[in-house]
Structures are given as C-alpha cells and as structure tokens.
N, C-alpha and C positions, 0 to 999 in steps of 0.2 A: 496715724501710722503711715509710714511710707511702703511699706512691705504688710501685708497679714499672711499668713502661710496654715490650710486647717488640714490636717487630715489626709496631705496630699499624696499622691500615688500614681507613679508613672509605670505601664507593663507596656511590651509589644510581642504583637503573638509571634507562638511556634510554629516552624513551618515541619508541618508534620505529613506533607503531602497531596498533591491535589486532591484526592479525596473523602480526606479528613478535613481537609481547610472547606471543603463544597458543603460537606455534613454540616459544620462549624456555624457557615452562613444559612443553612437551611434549619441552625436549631434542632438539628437532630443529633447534635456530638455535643458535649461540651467543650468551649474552645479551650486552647491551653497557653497559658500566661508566661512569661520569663520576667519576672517584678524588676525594677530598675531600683527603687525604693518605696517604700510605702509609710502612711502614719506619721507624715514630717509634720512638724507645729512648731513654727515660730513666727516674733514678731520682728520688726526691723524699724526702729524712728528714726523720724527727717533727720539726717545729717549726721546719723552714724555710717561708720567703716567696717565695713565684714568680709572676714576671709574665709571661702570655702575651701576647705582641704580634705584630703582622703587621696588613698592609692588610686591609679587607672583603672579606671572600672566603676567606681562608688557613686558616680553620679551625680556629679559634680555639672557639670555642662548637662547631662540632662537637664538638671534641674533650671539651670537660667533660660532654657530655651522657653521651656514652660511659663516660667517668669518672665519673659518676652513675648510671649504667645505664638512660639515659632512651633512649638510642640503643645498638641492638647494632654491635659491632665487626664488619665484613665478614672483616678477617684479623685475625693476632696477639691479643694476649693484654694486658689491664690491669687490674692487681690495687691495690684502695684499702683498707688495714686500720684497723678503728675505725669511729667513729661517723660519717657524713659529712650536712652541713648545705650548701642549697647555693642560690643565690639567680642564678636562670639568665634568667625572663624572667619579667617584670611580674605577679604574681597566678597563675604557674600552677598550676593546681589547684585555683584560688577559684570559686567556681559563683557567676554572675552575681546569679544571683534570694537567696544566701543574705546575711545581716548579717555584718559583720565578725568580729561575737563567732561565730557559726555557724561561719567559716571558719576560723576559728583553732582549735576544735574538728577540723573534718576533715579542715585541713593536718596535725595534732598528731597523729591518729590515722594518717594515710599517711606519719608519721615515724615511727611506730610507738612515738608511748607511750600511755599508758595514761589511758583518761577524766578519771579524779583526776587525775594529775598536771597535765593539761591545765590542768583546771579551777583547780589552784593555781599556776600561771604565769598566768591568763587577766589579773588586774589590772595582774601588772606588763609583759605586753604591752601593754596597753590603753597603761597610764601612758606608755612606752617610745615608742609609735605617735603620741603627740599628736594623736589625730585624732576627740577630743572624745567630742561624741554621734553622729557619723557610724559610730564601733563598733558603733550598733543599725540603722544603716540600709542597703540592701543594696548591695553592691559594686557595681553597675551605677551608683550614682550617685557613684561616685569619681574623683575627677580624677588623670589618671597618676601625681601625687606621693603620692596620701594611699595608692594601689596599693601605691608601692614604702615607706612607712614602714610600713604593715602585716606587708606579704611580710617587709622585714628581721628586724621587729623578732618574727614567729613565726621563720624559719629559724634565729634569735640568741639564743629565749630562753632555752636551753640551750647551755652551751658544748663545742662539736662537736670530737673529733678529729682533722677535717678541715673547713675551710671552704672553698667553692667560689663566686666573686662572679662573676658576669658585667658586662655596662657597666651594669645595671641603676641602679647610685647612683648614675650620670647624670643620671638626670631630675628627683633631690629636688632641696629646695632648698638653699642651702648651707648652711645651720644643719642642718639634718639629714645632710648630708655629712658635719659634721665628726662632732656628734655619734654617727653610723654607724663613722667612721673614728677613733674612738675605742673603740668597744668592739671594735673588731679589734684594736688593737692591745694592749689588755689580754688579748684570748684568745690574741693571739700571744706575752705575755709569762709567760702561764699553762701555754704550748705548744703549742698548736693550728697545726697546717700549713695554710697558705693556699697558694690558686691562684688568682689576680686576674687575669681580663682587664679591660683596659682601655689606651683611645687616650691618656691622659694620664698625661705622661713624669711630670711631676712628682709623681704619687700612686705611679707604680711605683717611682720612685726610694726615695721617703720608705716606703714600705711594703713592699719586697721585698731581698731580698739577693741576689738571683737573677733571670735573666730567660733567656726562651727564644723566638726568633723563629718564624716559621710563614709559609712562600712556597713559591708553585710546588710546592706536595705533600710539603714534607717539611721536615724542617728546617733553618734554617739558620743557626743559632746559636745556641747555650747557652754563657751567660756573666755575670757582672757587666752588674746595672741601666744603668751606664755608658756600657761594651764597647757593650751589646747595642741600644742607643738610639742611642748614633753610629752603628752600623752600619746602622740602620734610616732613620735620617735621612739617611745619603746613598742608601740604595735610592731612598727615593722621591724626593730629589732628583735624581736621576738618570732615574728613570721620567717625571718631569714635565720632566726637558729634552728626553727623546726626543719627548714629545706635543710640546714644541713646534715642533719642528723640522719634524714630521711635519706637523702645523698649517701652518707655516711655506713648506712646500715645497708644498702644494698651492693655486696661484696666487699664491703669496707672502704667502696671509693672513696679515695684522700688518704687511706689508714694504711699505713705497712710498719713492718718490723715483724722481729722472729716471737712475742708475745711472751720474752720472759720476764717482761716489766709490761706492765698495764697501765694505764690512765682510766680509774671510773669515768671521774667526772672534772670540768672545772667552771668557776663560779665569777663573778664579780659581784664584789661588794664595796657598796657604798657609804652614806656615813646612817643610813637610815637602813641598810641591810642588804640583802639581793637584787640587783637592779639591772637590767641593760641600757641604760642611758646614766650619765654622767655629765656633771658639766663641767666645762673648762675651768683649770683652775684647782678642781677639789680634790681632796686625797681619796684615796682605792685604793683596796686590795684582791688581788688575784688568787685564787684558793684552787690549788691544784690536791684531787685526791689520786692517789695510785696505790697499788699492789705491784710487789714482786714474787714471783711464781717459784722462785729459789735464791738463795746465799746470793748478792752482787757486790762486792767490794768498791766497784769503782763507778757507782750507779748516779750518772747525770742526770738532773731533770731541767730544762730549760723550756722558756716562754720565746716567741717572732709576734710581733702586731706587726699588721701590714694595713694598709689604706685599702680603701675599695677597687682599686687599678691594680691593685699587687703587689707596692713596691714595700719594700721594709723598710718600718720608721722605726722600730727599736727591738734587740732582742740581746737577750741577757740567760747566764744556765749556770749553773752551782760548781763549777770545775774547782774555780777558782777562791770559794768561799770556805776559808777556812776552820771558820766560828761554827756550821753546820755539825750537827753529829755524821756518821752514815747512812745512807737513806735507804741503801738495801738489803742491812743485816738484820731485817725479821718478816721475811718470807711467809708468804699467807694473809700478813697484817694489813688493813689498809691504812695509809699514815696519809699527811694533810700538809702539804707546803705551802706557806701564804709570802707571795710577792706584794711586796706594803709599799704605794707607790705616794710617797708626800703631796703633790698635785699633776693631776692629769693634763700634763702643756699641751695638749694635742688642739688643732684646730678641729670646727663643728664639720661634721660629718661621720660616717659609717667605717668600721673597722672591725679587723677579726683576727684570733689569737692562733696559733698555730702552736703548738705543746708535742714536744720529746721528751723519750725516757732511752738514754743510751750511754756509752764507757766510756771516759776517757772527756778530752776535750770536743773529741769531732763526734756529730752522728752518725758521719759513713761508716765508721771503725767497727761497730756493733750497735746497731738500732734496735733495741727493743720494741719501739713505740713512737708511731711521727703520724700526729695527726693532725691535718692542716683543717684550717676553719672550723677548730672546735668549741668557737666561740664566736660568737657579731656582736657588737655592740655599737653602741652611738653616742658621741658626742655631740653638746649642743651647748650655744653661746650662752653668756651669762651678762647681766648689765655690771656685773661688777669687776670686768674685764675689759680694757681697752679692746676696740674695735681693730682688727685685724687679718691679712689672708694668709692660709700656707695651712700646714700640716703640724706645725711646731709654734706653742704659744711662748716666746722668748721673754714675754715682757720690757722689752725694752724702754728705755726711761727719755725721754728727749731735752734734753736740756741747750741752752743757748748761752754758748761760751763766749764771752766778748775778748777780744784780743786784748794781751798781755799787756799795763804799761808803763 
C-alpha cells in the first residue's frame, strides 16, 4: 500500500485561558479538545487517484498535512511509503527576501536531494515555471500565480511516489492549469498515487478514480468520483435549504404578502422521488402545496429559478393556462400544483426557486404570497450529456456541412 490510514485523529487545543491552559499543562485540569476529525481508516494503492472533498472546515488539508508530516496526528497511526512530493499552500517554505532560483535550491534541499542534483533540475524548473527573469528576483515581489508556478513546478520536477495537491492550482491561470494537469496525469500514467483536494467536481471526476468525503469529523463516504459528488451535492443542498428556512422563519425574511393565499410547502421531485439534486438532462417535477384563506377567483401561482448570483433563468405562473381549473375556489383546502419539467437543460451547479401566490398577471397587483429561496437545489453533470459551459443545456448538434455542388 502506498497510503495506510488507522484510526487517525487530528484535535488542537482550546484556548480557555492562561489559567486553565497552566492547569492543563500541570495535569490538574483536563485539557479540552476541538476534534478536526477522528476514527479515519482507509487504504490507498500504488498508483491510484483520490479526491478529497467536503465543505470548508471538514478537514480536508488537515488531513494531508498529517499525511506529509507537517502536522502531528493527536491519535492513530498514518503510514505513506515512497517518495512523497506535495504542493499544500502557496510558497511554503520559500523565504520572502530569497530569488526564485535561491528558493528552488532550499525547497530541493528540505526534499532532501542533493545540491547537484538541484542544480541540474534548476533550468528545467526555471523553463517549466515560465516566469521569465522574475527567477532572479525575490519572492516578495510575486504575484500569487507566479507563487504557485514555482511551488508546482520544484514539488514536480522529480517524479514522486506519491503526489499530494492541495486547492493551490486554483489560483494559476488556466494555461497553467492545464499545463500542471497534464504533468500529473503523465506521473499518474508512470504510477505515481495522487491525493487531490479540491472544490471542482469536474477536475476530480477527470483526475481521480476514487473519492472520499470528510463532514462532521469523520467520514462519510468512500466511493466512486460519481457516487461521492451526488452525495455531496445533495448535503449541501440540503444544508442550504435548512439556512433558508431558518432565514425564512425569522420574521419571514424573504416572505411578504397580505397572507390570503399561503404556500405550505414545495418539493422536487425526481424520477426515484424527493430529491435535491438532479441531473442534467432528466425530467422533474416541482410540487407546489398551498391554501387559500378565502373565495380567490383570480388566484396565480407561479414558480422563478434563479442561479446562485441571482439572475433569473426561468420563471413561468398559470395566468395564462387555460386547461387549469381555479385554484382558489375551496378556501381552507390544501390543493397540490405540479410543474412537470420533461428535462432539466440547466447547467451543473446550485439553484433556487422562488414561489408566488397572487391576482391577475402581475405580483405587484395583490401578492398573497412571494417567497424567495424557498427551494436550492443542484444540478450536476451527467456522462450522458455532451460536455459543456453556461446555465442552459441546449444540446446542440454539430455537424460538418460541406459546400453545395
């Protein structure tokens, strides 16, 4: 095994006061923990690719440091065999005041090889870094990208055993992205074991075969890049419908109208039931419940999705639908409108419903009921979808039309 992981458990104490912390160290207090995670166990073989993911906070980078030895384990035991190369945060270890070439020297030495050898990697770091004549001038004057094409390109210029990435290849540009994620994937074709954290699905899809989640101190998932990203996707959509609600319920923030039409509740449903994730491509339906409080003749209900930035991608309301019976001639009853959407074109990412109950065509006219974010959900890619970006899955078809003759 290239990775063994038993039992492990990362705390750092609470600071509960000089004289608590003195008690602490003299054994007369019991000290007090803040758990990072505990109880982790897995295994990792040569020349597999794993993605760590979970929300900020879960432990994710904890965890490599340990796995690097940058941080000690509180409990259990993690064993990494081989060379390990490992690219955790922006320049560490680079001394402000030295030149690039300087730093590449006594990263090279704190990886423990040897001056020569350095000194014959040093060009084609240099080369690899593209980052000119700034190689002679000191790190202090580097802007965070030319930081992480340095950092990569010494962690890289030897091919390591074990690679260890942090979100660090976040900040380059995208040319150097791919270029970065291109020499990984030749060390991973060479056999090199990767451990990738990172928030984008799509880099851990295409780069791992493996993925492992991290919440609440422990794990909760090892599985297929897949598996382990729908599962993730509905956490947090889930986590972000509780904020709303909670949002929601304190003064009704989000919520107005004169309350002669109500909204219980509404739903998404998928082809396997209640869901908040969805993938591109499938059909849904939106299941709005409501009550009306008295007789409404002219009683609208309409649906707004909007993107995570706020803008409106689609919003549609029964003005117009003449096939409908009335919707607010039985006062008291709670009745069920299901918006039946044939496929969800949306691109992957996070989304939220916005639901009215009001007269006529417009809301302003008589708002019953306007409650924004009373839904999140998420969308997320599917392999049975052509690869593409935006907010709208168009499908489009590409074909190669030869001229007429």
């Amino acid at each position: 095994m290239s990775i063994a992981v038993r039992n492990l458990g990362k705390a750092y104490p609470v600071d509960r006061g000089p004289w608590r912390t003195l008690a602490g160290w003299l054994g007369l207090a019991q000290p007090q923990r803040q758990w990072v995670f505990r109880a982790l166990d897995f295994d990792i073989a040569a020349g597999q690719a794993v993605g760590i993911i979970g929300v900020n906070g879960a432990g994710k980078s904890t965890l490599l440091k340990v796995l690097t030895g940058t941080a000690v384990a509180t409990e259990g035991d993690a064993r990494v065999d081989g060379t390990v190369a490992a690219l955790l945060e922006l320049g560490m270890g680079f001394h402000a005041d030295f030149t690039g070439r300087q730093n590449v020297f006594l990263a090279g030495q704190m990886m423990g090889m040897e001056r020569g050898r350095i000194a014959e990697l040093v060009p084609e770091i240099h080369a690899f870094s593209e980052i000119g004549d700034a190689f002679d001038q000191p790190v202090r004057t580097y802007s965070s990208g030319m930081f992480v094409r340095l950092a990569f390109s010494v962690a890289t210029a030897v091919r390591p055993d074990v690679l260890i990435v942090d979100e660090a290849l976040a900040v380059g540009d995208i040319y150097f992205q791919h270029k970065s994620f291109a020499r990984i994937r030749r060390f991973q074709e060479e056999g090199t074991t990767l451990l990738f954290v990172s928030h984008d699905a799509g880099a851990v899809k295409t780069l791992c075969d493996r993925s492992i989640l991290l919440g609440d101190g422990r794990m909760l998932m090892d599985g297929s890049p897949d598996d382990v990203l729908d599962f993730y996707s509905a956490l947090i959509a889930e986590r972000e419908n509780r904020s709303v609600l909670a949002a929601s319920s304190d003064q009704f923030r989000g919520r107005s109208g004169n309350g002669l039409a109500r909204v219980e509740s509404i739903t998404l449903n998928g082809q396997a039931g209640p869901t908040q994730t969805v993938r591109v491509g499938e059909p849904a339906v939106l299941r709005v419940v409501f009550t009306a409080a008295e007789p409404l003749p002219d009683l609208v209900l309409g649906i707004l999705i909007k993107d995570r930035t706020g803008y409106d991608i689609y919003g549609v309301n029964t003005f117009r639908n003449v096939a409908l019976p009335p919707l607010g001639d039985r006062p008291g009853e709670p009745r069920t409108l299901a918006f039946r959407i044939p496929a969800v074109s949306l691109g992957p990412g996070s989304y939220s419903v916005t639901v009215a109950l009001h007269s006529h065509a417009e809301h302003l006219k008589d708002s019953y009921d306007w409650w924004e974010r009373a839904l999140v959900f998420q969308v997320v890619a599917t392999h049975r979808h052509a690869h593409f970006v935006g907010v709208a899955a168009l499908a489009a078809e590409a074909v190669l039309e030869e001229p007429a003759t």
